[in-house]
C-alpha positions in Angstrom: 22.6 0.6 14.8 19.8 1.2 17.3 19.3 4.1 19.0 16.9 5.3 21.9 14.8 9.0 21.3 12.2 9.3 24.2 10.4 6.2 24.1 10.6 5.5 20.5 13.6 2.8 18.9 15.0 4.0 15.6 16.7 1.7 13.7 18.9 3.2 11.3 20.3 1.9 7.6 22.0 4.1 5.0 19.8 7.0 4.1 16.5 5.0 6.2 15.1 5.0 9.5 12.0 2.7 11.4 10.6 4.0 14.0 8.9 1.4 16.2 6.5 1.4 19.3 8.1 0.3 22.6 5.7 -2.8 22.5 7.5 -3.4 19.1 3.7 -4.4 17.5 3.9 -1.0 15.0 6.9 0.3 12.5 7.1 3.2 10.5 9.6 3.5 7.8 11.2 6.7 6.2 13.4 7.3 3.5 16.0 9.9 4.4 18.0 10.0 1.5 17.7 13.2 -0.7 14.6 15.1 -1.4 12.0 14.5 -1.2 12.3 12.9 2.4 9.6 10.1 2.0 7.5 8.1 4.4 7.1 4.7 2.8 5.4 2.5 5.1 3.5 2.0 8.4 2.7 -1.8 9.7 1.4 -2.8 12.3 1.1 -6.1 14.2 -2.4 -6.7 14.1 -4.9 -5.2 12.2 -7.3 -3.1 14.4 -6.0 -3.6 17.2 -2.6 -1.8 17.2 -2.8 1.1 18.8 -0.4 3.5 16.2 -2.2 6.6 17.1 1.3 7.8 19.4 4.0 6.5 17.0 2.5 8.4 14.4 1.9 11.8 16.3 5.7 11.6 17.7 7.4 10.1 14.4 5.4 12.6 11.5 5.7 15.5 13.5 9.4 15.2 14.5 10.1 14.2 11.0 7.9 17.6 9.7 9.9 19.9 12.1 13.4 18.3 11.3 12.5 18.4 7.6 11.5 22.4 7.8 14.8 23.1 9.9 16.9 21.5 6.9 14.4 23.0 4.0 13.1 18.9 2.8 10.4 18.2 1.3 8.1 15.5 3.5 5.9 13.0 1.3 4.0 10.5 2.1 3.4 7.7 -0.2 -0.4 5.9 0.4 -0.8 2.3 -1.0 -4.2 3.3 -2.6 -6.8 6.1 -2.6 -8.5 5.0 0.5 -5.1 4.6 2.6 -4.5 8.3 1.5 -7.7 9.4 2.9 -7.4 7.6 6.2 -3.7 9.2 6.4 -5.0 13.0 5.5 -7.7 12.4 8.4 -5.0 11.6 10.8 -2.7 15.0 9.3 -4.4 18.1 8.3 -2.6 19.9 5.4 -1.6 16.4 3.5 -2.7 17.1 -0.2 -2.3 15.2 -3.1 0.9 15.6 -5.3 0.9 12.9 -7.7 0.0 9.0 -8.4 2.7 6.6 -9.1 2.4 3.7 -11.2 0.1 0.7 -9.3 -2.1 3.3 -8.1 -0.2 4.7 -5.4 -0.9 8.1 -4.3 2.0 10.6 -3.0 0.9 12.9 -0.5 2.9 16.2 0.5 2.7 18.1 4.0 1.7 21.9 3.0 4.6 24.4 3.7 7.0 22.1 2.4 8.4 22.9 -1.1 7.3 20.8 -4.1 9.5 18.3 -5.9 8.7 15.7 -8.6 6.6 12.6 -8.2 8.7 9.6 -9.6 7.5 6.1 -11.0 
């Protein structure tokens, strides 16, 4: 199913959602299903020269609100150390919550309530 929200094009699976740029050169993926609610990945196009700066403003914030309205967790799962570090720059009140196996680190909005950190 595809479905229209401003600007942005969700598609939607079972318990998932990808949230894409109107030029269709940036996705953001988001696990929907139970708690915690989980962003799982962000590509883009091209390297660099993507300009993902609106899809994630729009997406994580609309995602935070919805989340707080139907008391979720939001998390935020970083490929590595340094990803994490460019993603807490882009969020203020991302901390650390855990580090899954591969070295991926989990990152958790503040004001949201804690859950577990699976494998």
């Amino acid at each position: 199913m595809i479905l229209w929200v401003e600007q942005w094009r969700i598609l939607r699976a079972p318990g998932r959602a990808a949230y894409m740029t109107p030029a269709r050169d940036a996705l953001l993926a988001v696990k929907l299903k139970g708690d915690p609610w989980r962003v799982e990945a962000f590509y883009t196009a091209r390297s660099g020269g993507t300009n993902t700066a609106a899809l994630w403003e729009h997406t994580v914030e609309a995602l935070k609100d919805t989340a707080r309205r139907h008391d979720q967790t939001v998390q935020l799962v970083a490929a590595n150390r340094r990803v994490a570090e460019h993603y807490r720059g882009k969020s203020p009140g991302l901390r650390e919550v855990g580090v899954k196996r591969g070295g991926q680190v989990v990152l958790q909005w503040d004001g949201t309530p804690d859950v577990s950190v699976g494998g």
